[in-house]
C-alpha positions as a printed Julia matrix, in Angstrom:
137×3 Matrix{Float64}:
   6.09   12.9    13.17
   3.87   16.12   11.95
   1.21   16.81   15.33
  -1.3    16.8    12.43
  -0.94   12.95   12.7
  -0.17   11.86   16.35
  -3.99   12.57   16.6
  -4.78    9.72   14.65
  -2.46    7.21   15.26
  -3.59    5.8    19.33
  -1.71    3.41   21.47
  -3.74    0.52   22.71
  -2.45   -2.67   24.69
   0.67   -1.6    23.63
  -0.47   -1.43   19.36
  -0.4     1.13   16.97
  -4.11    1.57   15.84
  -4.22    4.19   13.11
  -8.24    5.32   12.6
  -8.07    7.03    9.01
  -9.86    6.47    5.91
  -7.42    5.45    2.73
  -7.34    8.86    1.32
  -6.01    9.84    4.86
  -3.46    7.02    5.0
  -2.29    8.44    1.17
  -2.12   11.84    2.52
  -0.23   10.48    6.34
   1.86    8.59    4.26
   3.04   10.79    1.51
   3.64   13.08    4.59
   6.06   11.37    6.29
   7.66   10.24    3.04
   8.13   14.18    2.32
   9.5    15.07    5.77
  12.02   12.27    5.29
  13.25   13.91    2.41
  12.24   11.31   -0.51
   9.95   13.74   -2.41
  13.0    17.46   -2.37
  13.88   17.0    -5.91
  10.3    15.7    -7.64
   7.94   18.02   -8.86
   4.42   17.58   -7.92
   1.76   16.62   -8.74
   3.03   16.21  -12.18
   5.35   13.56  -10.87
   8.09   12.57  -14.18
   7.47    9.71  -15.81
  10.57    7.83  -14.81
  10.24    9.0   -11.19
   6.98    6.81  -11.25
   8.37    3.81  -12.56
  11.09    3.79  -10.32
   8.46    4.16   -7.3
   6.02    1.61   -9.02
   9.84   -0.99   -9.59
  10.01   -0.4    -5.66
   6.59   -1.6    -4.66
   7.08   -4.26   -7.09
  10.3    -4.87   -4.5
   8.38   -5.06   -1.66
   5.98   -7.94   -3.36
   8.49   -9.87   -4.21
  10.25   -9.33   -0.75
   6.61  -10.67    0.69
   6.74  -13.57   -1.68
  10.38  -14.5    -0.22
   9.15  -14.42    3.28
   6.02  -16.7     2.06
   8.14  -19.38    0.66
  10.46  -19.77    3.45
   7.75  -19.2     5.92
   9.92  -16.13    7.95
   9.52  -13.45   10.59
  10.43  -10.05    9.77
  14.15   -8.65   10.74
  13.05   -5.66   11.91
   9.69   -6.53   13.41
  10.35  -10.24   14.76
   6.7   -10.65   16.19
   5.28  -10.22   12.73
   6.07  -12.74    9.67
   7.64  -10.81    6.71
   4.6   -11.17    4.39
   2.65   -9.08    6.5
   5.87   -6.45    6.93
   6.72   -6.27    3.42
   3.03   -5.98    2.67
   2.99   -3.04    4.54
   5.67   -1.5     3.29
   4.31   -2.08   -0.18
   1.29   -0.39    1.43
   2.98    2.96    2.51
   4.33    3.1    -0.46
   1.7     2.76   -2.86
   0.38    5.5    -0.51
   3.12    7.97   -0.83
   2.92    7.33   -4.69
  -0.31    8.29   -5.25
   0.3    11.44   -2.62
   2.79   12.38   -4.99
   0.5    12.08   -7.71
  -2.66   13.66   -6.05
  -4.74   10.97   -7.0
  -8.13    9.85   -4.98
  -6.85    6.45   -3.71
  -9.48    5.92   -1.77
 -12.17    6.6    -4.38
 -11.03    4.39   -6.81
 -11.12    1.41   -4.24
 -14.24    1.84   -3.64
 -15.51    2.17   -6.97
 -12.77   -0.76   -7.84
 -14.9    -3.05   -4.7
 -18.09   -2.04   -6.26
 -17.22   -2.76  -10.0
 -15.61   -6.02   -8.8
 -18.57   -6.96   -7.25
 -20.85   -7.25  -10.42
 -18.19   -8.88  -12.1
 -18.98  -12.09  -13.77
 -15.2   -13.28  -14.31
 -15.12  -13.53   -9.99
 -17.75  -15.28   -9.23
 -16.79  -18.69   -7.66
 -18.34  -21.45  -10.48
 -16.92  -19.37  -13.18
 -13.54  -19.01  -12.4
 -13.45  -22.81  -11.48
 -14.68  -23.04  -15.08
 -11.88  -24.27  -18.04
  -9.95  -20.91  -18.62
 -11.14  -19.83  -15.57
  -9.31  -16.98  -13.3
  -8.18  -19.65  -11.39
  -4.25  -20.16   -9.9
Protein backbone atom coordinates (compact mmCIF):
# COMPACT_ATOMS: atom_id res chain seq x y z
CA UNK A 1 0.00 0.00 0.00
CA UNK A 2 1.51 3.63 -1.17
CA UNK A 3 2.98 5.34 2.56
CA UNK A 4 0.90 8.26 1.20
CA UNK A 5 -2.09 6.22 2.59
CA UNK A 6 -1.05 4.12 5.69
CA UNK A 7 -1.38 7.65 7.28
CA UNK A 8 -4.91 7.62 6.95
CA UNK A 9 -6.08 4.37 7.33
CA UNK A 10 -5.62 3.67 11.71
CA UNK A 11 -6.09 0.45 13.51
CA UNK A 12 -8.46 0.63 16.40
CA UNK A 13 -9.83 -2.38 18.59
CA UNK A 14 -8.59 -4.33 16.01
CA UNK A 15 -10.79 -2.15 12.86
CA UNK A 16 -9.79 -0.48 9.96
CA UNK A 17 -10.96 3.21 10.44
CA UNK A 18 -10.11 5.16 7.31
CA UNK A 19 -10.50 9.24 8.21
CA UNK A 20 -10.74 10.78 4.54
CA UNK A 21 -13.17 12.90 2.90
CA UNK A 22 -14.88 11.19 -0.46
CA UNK A 23 -12.68 12.97 -2.84
CA UNK A 24 -9.82 11.30 -0.77
CA UNK A 25 -11.41 7.86 -0.78
CA UNK A 26 -11.73 8.46 -4.98
CA UNK A 27 -8.20 9.43 -5.07
CA UNK A 28 -7.00 6.21 -2.21
CA UNK A 29 -9.00 4.13 -4.20
CA UNK A 30 -8.16 4.79 -7.76
CA UNK A 31 -4.61 4.45 -6.21
CA UNK A 32 -4.56 1.17 -5.23
CA UNK A 33 -6.63 0.17 -8.26
CA UNK A 34 -3.55 1.65 -10.40
CA UNK A 35 -0.79 -0.05 -8.40
CA UNK A 36 -2.66 -3.31 -8.92
CA UNK A 37 -2.33 -2.91 -12.41
CA UNK A 38 -6.18 -2.39 -13.55
CA UNK A 39 -5.68 1.14 -14.99
CA UNK A 40 -1.72 0.10 -17.52
CA UNK A 41 -3.56 0.07 -20.71
CA UNK A 42 -6.45 3.05 -20.19
CA UNK A 43 -5.73 6.41 -21.00
CA UNK A 44 -6.61 9.01 -18.57
CA UNK A 45 -8.53 11.11 -17.79
CA UNK A 46 -10.17 10.74 -21.07
CA UNK A 47 -11.12 7.25 -20.06
CA UNK A 48 -12.79 5.33 -23.67
CA UNK A 49 -16.12 5.06 -23.80
CA UNK A 50 -16.36 1.31 -23.64
CA UNK A 51 -13.75 1.14 -20.86
CA UNK A 52 -16.50 3.04 -18.78
CA UNK A 53 -19.26 0.89 -19.45
CA UNK A 54 -17.45 -2.06 -18.72
CA UNK A 55 -16.42 -0.43 -15.19
CA UNK A 56 -20.04 1.03 -14.73
CA UNK A 57 -21.44 -3.24 -15.95
CA UNK A 58 -19.03 -4.16 -12.93
CA UNK A 59 -20.48 -1.99 -10.23
CA UNK A 60 -23.73 -2.93 -11.57
CA UNK A 61 -22.13 -6.65 -10.56
CA UNK A 62 -21.46 -5.82 -7.30
CA UNK A 63 -25.32 -4.55 -6.72
CA UNK A 64 -26.66 -7.32 -7.84
CA UNK A 65 -24.08 -9.52 -5.88
CA UNK A 66 -25.50 -7.34 -2.67
CA UNK A 67 -29.02 -8.08 -3.72
CA UNK A 68 -28.11 -12.00 -3.73
CA UNK A 69 -26.71 -11.83 -0.30
CA UNK A 70 -30.04 -9.79 0.79
CA UNK A 71 -32.38 -12.41 -0.38
CA UNK A 72 -30.74 -15.32 1.11
CA UNK A 73 -29.82 -13.38 4.14
CA UNK A 74 -25.70 -14.45 3.87
CA UNK A 75 -22.30 -13.65 5.34
CA UNK A 76 -19.61 -12.75 3.11
CA UNK A 77 -16.97 -15.61 1.86
CA UNK A 78 -14.21 -13.68 2.30
CA UNK A 79 -15.13 -11.55 5.28
CA UNK A 80 -17.41 -14.08 7.40
CA UNK A 81 -18.06 -11.48 10.28
CA UNK A 82 -19.74 -9.16 7.84
CA UNK A 83 -23.09 -10.12 5.80
CA UNK A 84 -22.46 -9.87 1.99
CA UNK A 85 -24.70 -6.79 1.47
CA UNK A 86 -22.48 -4.76 3.35
CA UNK A 87 -19.20 -6.52 1.44
CA UNK A 88 -20.49 -6.25 -1.93
CA UNK A 89 -21.61 -2.75 -1.07
CA UNK A 90 -18.27 -1.93 -0.49
CA UNK A 91 -16.86 -3.25 -3.20
CA UNK A 92 -19.37 -1.42 -5.33
CA UNK A 93 -18.01 1.50 -3.28
CA UNK A 94 -14.24 1.20 -4.22
CA UNK A 95 -15.17 0.88 -7.34
CA UNK A 96 -17.31 3.64 -8.12
CA UNK A 97 -14.26 5.33 -6.52
CA UNK A 98 -11.61 4.12 -8.79
CA UNK A 99 -14.03 5.03 -11.72
CA UNK A 100 -14.39 8.38 -11.14
CA UNK A 101 -10.33 8.52 -10.28
CA UNK A 102 -10.00 7.40 -13.64
CA UNK A 103 -12.17 9.97 -14.84
CA UNK A 104 -10.92 12.94 -12.64
CA UNK A 105 -14.18 13.82 -11.64
CA UNK A 106 -15.08 15.73 -8.12
CA UNK A 107 -16.97 12.83 -6.44
CA UNK A 108 -17.20 14.35 -3.52
CA UNK A 109 -18.61 17.66 -4.79
CA UNK A 110 -21.30 16.36 -6.56
CA UNK A 111 -22.59 14.47 -3.35
CA UNK A 112 -22.80 17.20 -1.66
CA UNK A 113 -24.45 19.31 -4.03
CA UNK A 114 -26.57 15.91 -4.94
CA UNK A 115 -27.57 15.93 -0.61
CA UNK A 116 -28.34 19.53 -0.91
CA UNK A 117 -30.49 19.45 -4.17
CA UNK A 118 -32.20 16.34 -2.73
CA UNK A 119 -33.06 18.08 0.14
CA UNK A 120 -35.43 20.76 -1.44
CA UNK A 121 -36.87 18.20 -3.43
CA UNK A 122 -40.56 17.94 -3.40
CA UNK A 123 -40.79 14.30 -5.06
CA UNK A 124 -38.91 12.99 -1.39
CA UNK A 125 -40.72 14.31 0.96
CA UNK A 126 -42.56 11.58 3.03
CA UNK A 127 -46.63 12.48 2.27
CA UNK A 128 -45.80 12.86 -1.31
CA UNK A 129 -44.21 9.90 -2.22
CA UNK A 130 -46.92 7.94 -0.19
CA UNK A 131 -49.17 9.85 -2.61
CA UNK A 132 -50.84 7.68 -5.86
CA UNK A 133 -47.79 7.62 -8.31
CA UNK A 134 -45.75 8.30 -5.61
CA UNK A 135 -41.79 7.36 -5.46
CA UNK A 136 -42.79 4.73 -3.43
CA UNK A 137 -41.45 0.72 -3.69
Amino acid sequence: MNGTYQAIISRQSGQVQLQITTNQLVEFCHSLAEEAGWWESVQRPNVPVPEINTKLLLIHTEISEATEGVRKDLMDDKLPHRKMVEVELADALIRICDLAGAMGLDLGGAVAEKLAYNATREDHKLEVRAMEGGKKF
